[in-house]
SERO-4910 file (N, C-alpha, C, O; in steps of 0.05 Angstrom, whole numbers):
BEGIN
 pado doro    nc1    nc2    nc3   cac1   cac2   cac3    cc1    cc2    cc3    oc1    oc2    oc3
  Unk    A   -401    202   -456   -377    196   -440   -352    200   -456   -353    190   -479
  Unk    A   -328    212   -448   -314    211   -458   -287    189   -462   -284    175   -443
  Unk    A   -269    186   -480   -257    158   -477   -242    158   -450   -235    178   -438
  Unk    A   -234    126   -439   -208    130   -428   -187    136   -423   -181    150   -443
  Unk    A   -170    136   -411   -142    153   -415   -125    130   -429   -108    130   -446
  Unk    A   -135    114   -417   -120     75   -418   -132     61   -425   -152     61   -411
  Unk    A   -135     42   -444   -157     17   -440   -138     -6   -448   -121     -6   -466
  Unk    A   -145    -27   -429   -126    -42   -432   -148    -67   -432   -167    -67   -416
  Unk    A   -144    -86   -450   -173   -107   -464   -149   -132   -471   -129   -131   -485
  Unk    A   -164   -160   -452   -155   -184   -469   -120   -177   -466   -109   -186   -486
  Unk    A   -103   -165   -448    -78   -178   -444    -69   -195   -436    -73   -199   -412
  Unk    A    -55   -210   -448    -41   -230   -439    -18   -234   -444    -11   -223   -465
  Unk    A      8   -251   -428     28   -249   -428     43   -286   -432     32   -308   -429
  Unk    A     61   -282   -437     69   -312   -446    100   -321   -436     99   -305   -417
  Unk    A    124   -332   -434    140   -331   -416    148   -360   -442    133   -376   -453
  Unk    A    171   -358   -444    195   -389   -462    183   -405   -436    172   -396   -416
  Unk    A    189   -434   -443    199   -449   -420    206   -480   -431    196   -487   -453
  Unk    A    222   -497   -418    228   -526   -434    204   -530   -443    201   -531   -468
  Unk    A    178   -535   -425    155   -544   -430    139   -531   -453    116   -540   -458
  Unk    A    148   -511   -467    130   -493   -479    132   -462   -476    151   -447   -473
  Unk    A    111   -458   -478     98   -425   -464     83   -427   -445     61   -438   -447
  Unk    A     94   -413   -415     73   -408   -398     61   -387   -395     73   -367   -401
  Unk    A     34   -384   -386     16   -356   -397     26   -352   -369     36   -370   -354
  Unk    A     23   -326   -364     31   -312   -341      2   -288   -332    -11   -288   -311
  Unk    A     -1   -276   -351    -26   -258   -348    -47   -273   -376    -37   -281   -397
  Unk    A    -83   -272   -368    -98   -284   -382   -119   -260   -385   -129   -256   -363
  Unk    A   -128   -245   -402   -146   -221   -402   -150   -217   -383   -165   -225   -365
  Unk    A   -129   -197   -391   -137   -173   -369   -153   -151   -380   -153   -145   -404
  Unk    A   -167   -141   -363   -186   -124   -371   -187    -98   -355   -196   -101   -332
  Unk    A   -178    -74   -362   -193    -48   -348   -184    -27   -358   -171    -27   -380
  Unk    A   -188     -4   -344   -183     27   -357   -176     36   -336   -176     22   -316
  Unk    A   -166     67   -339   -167     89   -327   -176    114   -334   -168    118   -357
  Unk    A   -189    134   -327   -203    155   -338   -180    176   -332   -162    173   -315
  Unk    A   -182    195   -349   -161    220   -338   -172    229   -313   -196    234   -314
  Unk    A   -159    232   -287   -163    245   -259   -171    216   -243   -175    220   -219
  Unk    A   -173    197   -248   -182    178   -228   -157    152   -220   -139    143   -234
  Unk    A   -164    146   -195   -149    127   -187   -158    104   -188   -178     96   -176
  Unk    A   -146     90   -202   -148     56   -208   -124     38   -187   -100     38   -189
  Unk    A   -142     21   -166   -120      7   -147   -128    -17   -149   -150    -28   -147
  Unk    A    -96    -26   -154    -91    -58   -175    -79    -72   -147    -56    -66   -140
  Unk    A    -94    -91   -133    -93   -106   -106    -94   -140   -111   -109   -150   -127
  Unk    A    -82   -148   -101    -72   -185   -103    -48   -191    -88    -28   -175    -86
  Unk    A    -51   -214    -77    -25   -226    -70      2   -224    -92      6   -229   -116
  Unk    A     19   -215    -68     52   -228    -95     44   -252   -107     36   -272    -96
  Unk    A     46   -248   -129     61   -268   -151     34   -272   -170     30   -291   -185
  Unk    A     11   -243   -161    -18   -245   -183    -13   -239   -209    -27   -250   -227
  Unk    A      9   -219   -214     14   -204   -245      3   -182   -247     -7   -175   -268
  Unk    A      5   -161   -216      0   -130   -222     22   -121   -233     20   -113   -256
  Unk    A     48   -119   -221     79   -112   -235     88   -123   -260    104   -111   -274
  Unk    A     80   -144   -266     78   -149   -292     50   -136   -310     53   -121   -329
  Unk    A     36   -141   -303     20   -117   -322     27    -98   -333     25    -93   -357
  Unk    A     40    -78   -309     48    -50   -316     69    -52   -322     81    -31   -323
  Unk    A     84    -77   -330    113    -79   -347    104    -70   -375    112    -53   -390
  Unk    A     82    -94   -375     73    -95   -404     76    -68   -417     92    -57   -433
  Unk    A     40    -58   -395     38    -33   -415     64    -22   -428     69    -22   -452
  Unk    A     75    -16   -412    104      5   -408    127     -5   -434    144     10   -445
  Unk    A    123    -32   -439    134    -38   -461    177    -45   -453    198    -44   -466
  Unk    A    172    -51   -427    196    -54   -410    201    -93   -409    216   -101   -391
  Unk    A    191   -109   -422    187   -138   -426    212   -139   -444    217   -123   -462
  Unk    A    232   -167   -434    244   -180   -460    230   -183   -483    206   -183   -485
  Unk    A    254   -185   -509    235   -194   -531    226   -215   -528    205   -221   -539
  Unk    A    240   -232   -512    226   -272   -504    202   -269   -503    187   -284   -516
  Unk    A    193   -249   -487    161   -246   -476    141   -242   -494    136   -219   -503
  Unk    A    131   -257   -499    104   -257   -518     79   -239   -503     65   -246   -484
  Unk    A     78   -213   -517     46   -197   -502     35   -192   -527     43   -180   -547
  Unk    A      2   -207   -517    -14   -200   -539    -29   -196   -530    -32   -205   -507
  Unk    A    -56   -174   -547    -86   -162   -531    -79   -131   -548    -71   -128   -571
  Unk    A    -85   -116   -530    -94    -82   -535    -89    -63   -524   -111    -58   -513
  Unk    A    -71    -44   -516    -63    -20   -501    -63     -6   -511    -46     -4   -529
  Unk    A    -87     20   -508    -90     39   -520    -93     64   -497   -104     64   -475
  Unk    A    -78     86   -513    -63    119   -496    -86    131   -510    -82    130   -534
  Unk    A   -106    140   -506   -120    154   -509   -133    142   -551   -132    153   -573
  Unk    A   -140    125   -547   -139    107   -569   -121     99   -582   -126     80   -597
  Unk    A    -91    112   -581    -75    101   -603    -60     77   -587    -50     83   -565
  Unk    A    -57     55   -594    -49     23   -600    -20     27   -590     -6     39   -606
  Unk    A     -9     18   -568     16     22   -565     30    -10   -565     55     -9   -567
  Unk    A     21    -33   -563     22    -54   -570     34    -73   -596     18    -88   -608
  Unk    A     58    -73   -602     69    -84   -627     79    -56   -643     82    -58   -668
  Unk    A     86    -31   -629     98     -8   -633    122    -19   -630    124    -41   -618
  Unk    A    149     -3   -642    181    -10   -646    187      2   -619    176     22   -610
  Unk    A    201    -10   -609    222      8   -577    233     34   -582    232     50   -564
  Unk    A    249     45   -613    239     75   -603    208     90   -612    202    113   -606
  Unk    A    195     75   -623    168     88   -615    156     82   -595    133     89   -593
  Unk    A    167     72   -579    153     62   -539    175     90   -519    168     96   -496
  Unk    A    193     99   -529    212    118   -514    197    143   -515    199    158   -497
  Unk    A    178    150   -539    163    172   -542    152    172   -518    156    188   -500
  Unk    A    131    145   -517    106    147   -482    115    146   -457    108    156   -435
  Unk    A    136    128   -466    158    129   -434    172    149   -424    192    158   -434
  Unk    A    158    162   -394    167    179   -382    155    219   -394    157    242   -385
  Unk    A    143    203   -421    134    228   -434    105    223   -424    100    234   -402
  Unk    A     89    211   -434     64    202   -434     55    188   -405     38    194   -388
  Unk    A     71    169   -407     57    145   -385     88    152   -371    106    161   -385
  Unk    A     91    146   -342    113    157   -326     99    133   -300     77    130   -291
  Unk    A    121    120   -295    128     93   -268    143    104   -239    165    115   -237
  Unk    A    124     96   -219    146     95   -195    145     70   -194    124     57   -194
  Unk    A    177     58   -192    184     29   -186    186     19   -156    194     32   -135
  Unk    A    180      0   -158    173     -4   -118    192     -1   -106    186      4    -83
  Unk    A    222     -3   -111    247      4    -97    262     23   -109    271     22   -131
  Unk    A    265     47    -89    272     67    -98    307     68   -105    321     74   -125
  Unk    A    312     59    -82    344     51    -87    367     43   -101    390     50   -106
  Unk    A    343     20   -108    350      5   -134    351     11   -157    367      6   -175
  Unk    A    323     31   -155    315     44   -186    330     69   -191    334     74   -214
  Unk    A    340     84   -174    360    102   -179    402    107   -176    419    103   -159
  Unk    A    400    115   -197    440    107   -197    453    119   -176    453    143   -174
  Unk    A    464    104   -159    472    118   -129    505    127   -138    526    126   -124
  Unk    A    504    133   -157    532    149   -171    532    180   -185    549    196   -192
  Unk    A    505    179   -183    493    213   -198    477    220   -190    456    207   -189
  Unk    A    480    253   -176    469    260   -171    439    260   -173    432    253   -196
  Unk    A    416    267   -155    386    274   -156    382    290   -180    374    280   -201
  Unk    A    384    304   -178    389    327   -199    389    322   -218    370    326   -233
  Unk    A    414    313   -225    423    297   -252    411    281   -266    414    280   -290
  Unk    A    397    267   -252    384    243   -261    357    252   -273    346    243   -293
  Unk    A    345    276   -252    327    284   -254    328    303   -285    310    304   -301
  Unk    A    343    310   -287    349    323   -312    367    318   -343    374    330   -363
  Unk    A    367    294   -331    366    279   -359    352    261   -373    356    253   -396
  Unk    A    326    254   -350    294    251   -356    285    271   -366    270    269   -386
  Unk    A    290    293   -356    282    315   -375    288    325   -402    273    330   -421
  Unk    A    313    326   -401    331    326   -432    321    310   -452    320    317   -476
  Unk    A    315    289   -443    315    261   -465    290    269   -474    286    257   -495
  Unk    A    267    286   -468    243    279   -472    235    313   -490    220    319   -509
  Unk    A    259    332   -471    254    361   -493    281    370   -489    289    380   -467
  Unk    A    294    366   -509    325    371   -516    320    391   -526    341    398   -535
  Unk    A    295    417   -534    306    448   -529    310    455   -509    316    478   -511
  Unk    A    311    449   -491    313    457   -456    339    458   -457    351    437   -460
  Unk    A    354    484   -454    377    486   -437    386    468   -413    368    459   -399
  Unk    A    411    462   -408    415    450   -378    408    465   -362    394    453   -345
  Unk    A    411    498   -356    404    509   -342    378    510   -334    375    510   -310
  Unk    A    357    511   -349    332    507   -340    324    484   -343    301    481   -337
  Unk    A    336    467   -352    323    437   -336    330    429   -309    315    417   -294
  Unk    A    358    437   -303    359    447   -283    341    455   -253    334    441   -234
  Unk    A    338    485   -261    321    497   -248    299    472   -250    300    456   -232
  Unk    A    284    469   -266    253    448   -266    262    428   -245    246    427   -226
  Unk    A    280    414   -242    286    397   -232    291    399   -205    286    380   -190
  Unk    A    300    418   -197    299    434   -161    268    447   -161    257    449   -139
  Unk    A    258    454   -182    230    465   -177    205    441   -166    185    443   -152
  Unk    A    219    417   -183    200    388   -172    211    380   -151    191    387   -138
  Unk    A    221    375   -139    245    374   -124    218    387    -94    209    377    -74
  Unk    A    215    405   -104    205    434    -85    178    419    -80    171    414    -57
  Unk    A    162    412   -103    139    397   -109    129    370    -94    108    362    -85
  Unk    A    151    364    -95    146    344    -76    153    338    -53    159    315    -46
  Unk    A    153    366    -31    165    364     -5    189    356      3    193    341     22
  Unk    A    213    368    -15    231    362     -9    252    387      1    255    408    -12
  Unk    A    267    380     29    267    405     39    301    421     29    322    408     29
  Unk    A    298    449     21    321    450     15    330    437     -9    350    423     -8
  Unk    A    317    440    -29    319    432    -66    341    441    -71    360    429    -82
  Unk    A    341    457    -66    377    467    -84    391    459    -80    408    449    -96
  Unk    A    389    457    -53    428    433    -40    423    408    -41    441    392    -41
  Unk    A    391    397    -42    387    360    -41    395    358    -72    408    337    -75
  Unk    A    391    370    -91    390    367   -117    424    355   -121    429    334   -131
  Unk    A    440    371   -112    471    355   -116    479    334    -96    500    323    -91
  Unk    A    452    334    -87    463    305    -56    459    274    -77    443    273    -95
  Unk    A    476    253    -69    465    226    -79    442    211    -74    429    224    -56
  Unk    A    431    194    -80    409    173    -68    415    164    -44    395    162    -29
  Unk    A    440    155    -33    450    148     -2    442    167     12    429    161     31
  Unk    A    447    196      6    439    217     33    418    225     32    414    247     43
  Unk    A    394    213     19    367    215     22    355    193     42    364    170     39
  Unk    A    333    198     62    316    178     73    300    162     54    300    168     30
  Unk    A    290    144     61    270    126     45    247    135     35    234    128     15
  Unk    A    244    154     55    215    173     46    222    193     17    213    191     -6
  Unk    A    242    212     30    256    234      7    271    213    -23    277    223    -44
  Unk    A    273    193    -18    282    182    -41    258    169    -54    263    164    -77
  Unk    A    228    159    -44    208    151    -61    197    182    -70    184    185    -90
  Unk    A    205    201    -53    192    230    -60    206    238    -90    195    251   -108
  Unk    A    224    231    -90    246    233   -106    251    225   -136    265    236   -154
  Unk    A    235    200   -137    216    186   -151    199    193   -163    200    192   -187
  Unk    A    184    201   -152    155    213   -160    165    245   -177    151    261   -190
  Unk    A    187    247   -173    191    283   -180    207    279   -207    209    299   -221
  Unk    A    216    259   -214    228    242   -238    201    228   -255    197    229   -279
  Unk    A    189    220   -241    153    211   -260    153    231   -267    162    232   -290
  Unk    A    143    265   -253    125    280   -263    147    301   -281    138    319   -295
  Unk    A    176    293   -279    191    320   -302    178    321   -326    178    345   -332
  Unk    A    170    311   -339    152    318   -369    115    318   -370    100    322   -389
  Unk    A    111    314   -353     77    325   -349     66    291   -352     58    286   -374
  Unk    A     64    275   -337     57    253   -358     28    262   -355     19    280   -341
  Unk    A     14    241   -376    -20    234   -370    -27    209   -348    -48    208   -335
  Unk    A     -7    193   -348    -12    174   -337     -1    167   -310    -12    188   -304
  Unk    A      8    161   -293     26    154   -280     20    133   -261     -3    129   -251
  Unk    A     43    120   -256     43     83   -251     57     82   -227     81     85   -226
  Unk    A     37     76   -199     53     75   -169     50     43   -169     28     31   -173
  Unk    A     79     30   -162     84      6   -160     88      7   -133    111     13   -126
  Unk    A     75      4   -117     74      3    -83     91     20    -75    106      9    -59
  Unk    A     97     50    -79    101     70    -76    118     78    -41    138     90    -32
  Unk    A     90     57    -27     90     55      7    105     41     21    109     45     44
  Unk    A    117     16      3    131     -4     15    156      3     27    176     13     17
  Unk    A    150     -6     57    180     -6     74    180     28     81    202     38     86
  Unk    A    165     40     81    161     73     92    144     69    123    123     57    127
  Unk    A    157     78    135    136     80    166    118     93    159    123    109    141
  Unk    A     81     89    173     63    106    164     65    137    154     56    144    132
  Unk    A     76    151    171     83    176    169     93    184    144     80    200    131
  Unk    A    113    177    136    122    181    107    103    167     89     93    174     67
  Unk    A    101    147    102     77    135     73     55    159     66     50    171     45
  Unk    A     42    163     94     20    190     86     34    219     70     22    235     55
  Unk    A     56    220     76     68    247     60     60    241     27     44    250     10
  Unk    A     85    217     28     80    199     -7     52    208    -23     49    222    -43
  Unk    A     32    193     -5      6    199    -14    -10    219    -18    -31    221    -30
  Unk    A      2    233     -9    -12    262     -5      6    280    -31     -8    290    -49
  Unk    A     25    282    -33     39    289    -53     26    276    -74     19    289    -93
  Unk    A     22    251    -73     13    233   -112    -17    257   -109    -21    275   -125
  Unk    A    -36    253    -84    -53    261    -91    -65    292   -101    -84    298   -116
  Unk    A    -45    308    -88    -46    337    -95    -46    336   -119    -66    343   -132
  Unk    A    -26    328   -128    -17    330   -158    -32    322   -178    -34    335   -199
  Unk    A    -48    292   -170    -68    285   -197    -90    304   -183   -109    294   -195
  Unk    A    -97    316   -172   -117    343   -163   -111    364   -190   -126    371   -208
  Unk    A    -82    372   -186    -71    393   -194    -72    389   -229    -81    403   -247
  Unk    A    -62    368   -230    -53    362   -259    -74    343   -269    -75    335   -292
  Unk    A    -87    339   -255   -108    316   -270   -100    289   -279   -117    274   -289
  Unk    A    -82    285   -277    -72    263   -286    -81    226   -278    -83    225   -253
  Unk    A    -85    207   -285    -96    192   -285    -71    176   -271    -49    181   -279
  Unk    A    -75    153   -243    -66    138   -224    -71    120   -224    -95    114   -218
  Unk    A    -47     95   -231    -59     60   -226    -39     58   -201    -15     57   -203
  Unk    A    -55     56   -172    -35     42   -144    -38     19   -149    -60      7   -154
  Unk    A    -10      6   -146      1    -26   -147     -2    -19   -114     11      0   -105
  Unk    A    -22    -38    -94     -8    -44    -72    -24    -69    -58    -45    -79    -66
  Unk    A    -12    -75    -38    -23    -92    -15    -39    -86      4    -50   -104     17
  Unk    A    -41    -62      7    -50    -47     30    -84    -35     29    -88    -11     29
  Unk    A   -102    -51     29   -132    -44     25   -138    -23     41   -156     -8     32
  Unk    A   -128    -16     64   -140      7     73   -129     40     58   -138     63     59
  Unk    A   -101     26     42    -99     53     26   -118     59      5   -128     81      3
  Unk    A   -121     45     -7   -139     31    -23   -164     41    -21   -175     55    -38
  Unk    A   -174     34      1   -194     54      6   -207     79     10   -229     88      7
  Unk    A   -175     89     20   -185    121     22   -174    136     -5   -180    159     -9
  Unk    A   -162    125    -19   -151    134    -40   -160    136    -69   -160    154    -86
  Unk    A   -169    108    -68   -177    100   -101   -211    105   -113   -232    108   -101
  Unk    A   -209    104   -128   -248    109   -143   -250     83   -154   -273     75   -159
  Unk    A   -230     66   -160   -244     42   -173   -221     17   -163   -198     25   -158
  Unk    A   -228    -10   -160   -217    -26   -147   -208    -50   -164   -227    -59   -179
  Unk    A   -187    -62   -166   -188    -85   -195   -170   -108   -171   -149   -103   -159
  Unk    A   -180   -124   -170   -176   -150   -152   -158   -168   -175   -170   -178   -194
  Unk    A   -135   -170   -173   -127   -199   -192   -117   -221   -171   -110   -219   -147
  Unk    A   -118   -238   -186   -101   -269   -179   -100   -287   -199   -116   -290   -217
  Unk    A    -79   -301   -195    -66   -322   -208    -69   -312   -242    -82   -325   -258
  Unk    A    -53   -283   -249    -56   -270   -264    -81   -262   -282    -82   -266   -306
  Unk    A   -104   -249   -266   -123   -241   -276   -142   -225   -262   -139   -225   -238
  Unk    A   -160   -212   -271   -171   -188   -257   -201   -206   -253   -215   -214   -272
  Unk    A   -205   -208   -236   -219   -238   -222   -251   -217   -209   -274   -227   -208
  Unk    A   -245   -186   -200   -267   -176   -189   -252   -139   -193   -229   -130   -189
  Unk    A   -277   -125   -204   -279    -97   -217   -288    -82   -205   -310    -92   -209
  Unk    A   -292    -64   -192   -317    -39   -194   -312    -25   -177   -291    -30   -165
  Unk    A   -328     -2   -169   -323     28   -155   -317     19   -126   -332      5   -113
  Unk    A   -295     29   -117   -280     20    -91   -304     22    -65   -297     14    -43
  Unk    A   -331     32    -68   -347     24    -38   -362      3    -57   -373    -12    -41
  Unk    A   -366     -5    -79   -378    -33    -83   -360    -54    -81   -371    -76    -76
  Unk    A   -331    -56    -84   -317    -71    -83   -318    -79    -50   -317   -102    -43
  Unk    A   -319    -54    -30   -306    -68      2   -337    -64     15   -335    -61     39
  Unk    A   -362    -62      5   -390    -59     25   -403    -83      6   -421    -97     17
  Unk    A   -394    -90    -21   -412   -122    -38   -388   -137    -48   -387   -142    -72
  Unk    A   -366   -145    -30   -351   -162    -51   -372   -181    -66   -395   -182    -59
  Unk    A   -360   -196    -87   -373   -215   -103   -360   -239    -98   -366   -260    -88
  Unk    A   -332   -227   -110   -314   -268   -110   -301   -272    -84   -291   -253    -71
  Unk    A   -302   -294    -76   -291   -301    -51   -259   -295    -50   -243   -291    -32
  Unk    A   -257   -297    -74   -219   -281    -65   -222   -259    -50   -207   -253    -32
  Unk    A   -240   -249    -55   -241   -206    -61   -246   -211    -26   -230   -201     -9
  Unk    A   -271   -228    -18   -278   -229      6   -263   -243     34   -266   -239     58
  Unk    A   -248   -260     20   -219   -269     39   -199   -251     54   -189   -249     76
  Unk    A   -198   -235     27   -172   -210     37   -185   -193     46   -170   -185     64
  Unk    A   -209   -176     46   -227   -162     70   -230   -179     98   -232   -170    121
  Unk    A   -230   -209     89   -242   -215    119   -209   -211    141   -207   -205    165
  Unk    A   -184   -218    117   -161   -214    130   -151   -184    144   -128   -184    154
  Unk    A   -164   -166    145   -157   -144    154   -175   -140    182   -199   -143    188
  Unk    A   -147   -132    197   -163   -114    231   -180   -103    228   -179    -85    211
  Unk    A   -211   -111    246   -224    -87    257   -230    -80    279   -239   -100    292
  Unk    A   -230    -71    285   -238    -51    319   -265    -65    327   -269    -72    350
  Unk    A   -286    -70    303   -311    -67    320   -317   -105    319   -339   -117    321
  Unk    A   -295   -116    316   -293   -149    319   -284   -160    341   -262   -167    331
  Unk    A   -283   -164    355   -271   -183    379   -265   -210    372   -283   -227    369
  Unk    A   -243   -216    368   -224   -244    355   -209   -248    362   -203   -227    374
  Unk    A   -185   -269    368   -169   -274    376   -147   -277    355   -123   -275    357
  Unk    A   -166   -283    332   -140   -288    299   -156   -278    286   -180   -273    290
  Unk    A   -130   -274    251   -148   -260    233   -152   -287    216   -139   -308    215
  Unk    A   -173   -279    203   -176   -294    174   -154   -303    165   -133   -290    169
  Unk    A   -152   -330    149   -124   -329    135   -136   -340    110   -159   -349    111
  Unk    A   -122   -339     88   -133   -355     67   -111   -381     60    -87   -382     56
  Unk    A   -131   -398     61   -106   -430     62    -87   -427     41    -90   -409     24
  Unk    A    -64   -447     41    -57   -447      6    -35   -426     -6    -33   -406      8
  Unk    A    -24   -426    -20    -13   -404    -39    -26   -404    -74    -38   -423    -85
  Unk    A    -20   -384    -84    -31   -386   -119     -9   -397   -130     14   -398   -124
  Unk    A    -23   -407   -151    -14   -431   -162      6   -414   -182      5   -391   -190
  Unk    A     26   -440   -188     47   -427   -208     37   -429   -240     25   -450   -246
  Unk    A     41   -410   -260     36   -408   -283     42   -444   -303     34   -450   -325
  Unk    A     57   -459   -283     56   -487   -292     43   -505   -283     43   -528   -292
  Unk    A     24   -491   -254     17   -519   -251    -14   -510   -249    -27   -520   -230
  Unk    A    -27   -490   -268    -47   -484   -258    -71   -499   -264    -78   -506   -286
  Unk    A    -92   -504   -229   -110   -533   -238   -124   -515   -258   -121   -491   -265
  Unk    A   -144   -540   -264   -164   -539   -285   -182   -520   -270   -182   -514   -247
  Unk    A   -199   -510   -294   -228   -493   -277   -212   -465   -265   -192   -453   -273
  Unk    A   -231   -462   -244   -223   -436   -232   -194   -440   -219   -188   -463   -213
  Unk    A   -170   -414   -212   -147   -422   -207   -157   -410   -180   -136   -412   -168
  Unk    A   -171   -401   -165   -180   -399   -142   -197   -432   -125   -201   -435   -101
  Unk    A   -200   -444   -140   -218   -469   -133   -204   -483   -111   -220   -493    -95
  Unk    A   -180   -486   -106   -163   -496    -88   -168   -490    -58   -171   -507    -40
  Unk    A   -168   -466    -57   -159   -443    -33   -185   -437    -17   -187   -434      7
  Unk    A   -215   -436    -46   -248   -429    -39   -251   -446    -25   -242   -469    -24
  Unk    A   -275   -426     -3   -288   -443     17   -323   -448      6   -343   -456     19
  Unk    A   -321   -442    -19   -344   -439    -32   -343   -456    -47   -366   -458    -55
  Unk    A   -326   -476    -63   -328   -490    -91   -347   -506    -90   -354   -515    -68
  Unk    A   -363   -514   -119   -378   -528   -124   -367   -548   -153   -349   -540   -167
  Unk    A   -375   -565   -157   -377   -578   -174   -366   -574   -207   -357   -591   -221
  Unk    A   -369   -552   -212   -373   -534   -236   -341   -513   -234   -330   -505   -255
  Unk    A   -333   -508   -213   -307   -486   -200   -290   -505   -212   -276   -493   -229
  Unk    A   -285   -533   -210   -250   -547   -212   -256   -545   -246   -238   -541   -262
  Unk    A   -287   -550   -254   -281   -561   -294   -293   -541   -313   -304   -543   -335
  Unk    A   -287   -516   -294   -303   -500   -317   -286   -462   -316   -296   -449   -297
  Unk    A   -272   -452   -326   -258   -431   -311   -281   -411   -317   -292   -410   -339
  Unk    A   -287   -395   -296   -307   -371   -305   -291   -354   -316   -267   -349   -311
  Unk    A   -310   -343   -336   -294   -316   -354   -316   -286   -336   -339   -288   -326
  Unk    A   -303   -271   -337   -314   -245   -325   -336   -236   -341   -337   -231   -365
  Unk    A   -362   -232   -315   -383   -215   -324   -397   -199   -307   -389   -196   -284
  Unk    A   -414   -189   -315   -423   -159   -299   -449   -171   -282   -472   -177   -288
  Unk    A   -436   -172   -258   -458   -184   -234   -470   -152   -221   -453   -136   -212
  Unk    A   -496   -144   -220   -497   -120   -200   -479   -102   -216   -479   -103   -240
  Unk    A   -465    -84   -201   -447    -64   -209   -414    -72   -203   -396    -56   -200
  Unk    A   -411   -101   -202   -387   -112   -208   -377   -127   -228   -383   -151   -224
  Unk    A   -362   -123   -249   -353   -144   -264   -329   -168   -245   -310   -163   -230
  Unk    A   -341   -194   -255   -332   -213   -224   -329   -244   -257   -338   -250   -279
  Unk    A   -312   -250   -239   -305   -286   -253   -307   -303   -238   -289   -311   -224
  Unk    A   -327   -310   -238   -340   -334   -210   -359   -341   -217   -372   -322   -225
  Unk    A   -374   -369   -219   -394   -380   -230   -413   -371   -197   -438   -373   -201
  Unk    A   -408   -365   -176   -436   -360   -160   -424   -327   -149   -422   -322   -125
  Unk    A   -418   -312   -164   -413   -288   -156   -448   -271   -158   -455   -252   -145
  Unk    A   -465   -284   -177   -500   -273   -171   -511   -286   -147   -536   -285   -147
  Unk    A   -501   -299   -126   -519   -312   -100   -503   -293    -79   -508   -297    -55
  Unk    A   -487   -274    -85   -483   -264    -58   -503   -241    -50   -508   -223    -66
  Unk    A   -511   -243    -33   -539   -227    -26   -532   -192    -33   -512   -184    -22
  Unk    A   -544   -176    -48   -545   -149    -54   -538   -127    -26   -538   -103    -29
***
């Protein structure tokens, strides 16, 4: 087998506070292979967007991250910030979940787009970074590159401006690339464009995909491997039809039971009681123990650490009784 593209082992994250240090993320654990999609699924406030801060090396100095992030084995973890500018945008390349936000509504598409480029190969003429830059532009269904390229971020749609996004990830070839809910606030229609564009491309380029989202049914048609977190941790693992035909942990199985189906007759959906607990007040034992309709005895005083149940790695002291 050959290595990972990513392996990311034992992260954790730490945050000042009057009280101390609050952990925020507790080993995290997983990979990505070059060409495969990894989709990172949890309620707001689990620590997928913080994860991929980490990697990315985009954290205050306040922030204490310790563990293992390795680019094709080499250690990017306790590297200096301009040796993190090398992988950024070169190597590893982010769509941030708001496009708007993330781009300067004072400079041009274009511009922007090509000074992601510059920064990364300053033999490039302007002129042909340029050109590359209407050429991605082109790449990612965007109509009329030449004249959108001098248009602002305002005179783009929501769709053409996450498209837009994505054509700024891929100016330097990354290996990696990081969709932070990519879909959010796009009517289906454009969402399916979005996706179809990420997917051509890691087709085309091979390139390796972590989707940040909410959305399990994208999830499904999209991804090869499934990583469930909550209350900052990767709680349930494995190949996206073992994750949604054998969940293991009752988190994993809450948020399946919460989705529409056609062949159900119900009047309501599933809900899961409760909210996740804050990094200060988290109980003892499992941080799911609250919310489970499953706890036993052993769930409030004992936190499971992740192990390989079946063909899932799962953190749940009865994740081996769910029937095969």
């Amino acid at each position: 087998m050959t290595a990972p593209l990513i392996e990311v082992r034992n992260l954790e994250v730490s945050f000042p506070a009057a009280t101390g240090r609050l952990t925020a993320l507790r080993g995290v654990d997983f990979h990505v292979n070059a060409g495969e999609v990894l989709g990172l699924v949890g309620e707001s406030g689990s620590g997928k967007s913080l994860t991929m801060l980490s990697i990315m090396g985009l954290l205050p100095p306040s922030v204490q991250v310790t563990g293992s992030v390795r680019l094709d084995g080499e250690e990017l973890l306790g590297q200096s910030e301009r040796a993190l500018r090398r992988y950024r945008g070169r190597r590893i390349a982010m769509i941030f979940q708001d496009p708007m936000t993330s781009l300067n509504p004072v400079i041009p598409i274009g511009d922007q787009i090509v000074e992601a480029i510059q920064i990364h190969q300053p033999q490039l003429s302007r002129r042909a970074a340029r050109a590359r830059a209407v050429d991605l532009l082109a790449q990612v269904a965007i109509p009329d590159p030449q004249r959108r390229a001098g248009q602002y971020p305002f005179e783009f749609s929501g769709g053409m401006r996450q498209r837009a996004m994505i054509a700024m990830a891929l100016a330097n070839d990354p290996e990696l690339l990081i969709a932070d809910e990519p879909t959010t606030a796009l009517d289906v229609t454009i969402q399916a464009q979005v996706i179809e564009v990420m997917e051509r491309l890691r087709r085309e380029r091979g390139i390796g995909l972590i989707l940040i989202t909410h959305d399990l049914g994208l999830v499904a048609g999209v991804a090869d491997r499934v990583a469930i977190m909550y209350a900052g941790r990767v709680v349930e693992q494995a190949a996206t039809s073992e994750v949604f035909y054998r969940p293991r942990h009752p988190y994993t199985r809450r948020l399946l039971a919460s989705l529409p189906r056609f062949d159900d007759d119900v009047d309501r959906l599933a809900t899961i009681e409760g909210v996740p607990p804050s990094p200060a007040r988290r109980p003892p034992g499992c941080a799911f123990a609250p919310r489970c309709l499953e706890t036993i005895a052993r769930c409030t005083a004992d936190d499971p650490m992740p192990r390989l149940v079946g063909a899932s790695t799962v953190a749940c002291h009865r994740a081996d009784e769910v029937p095969a």
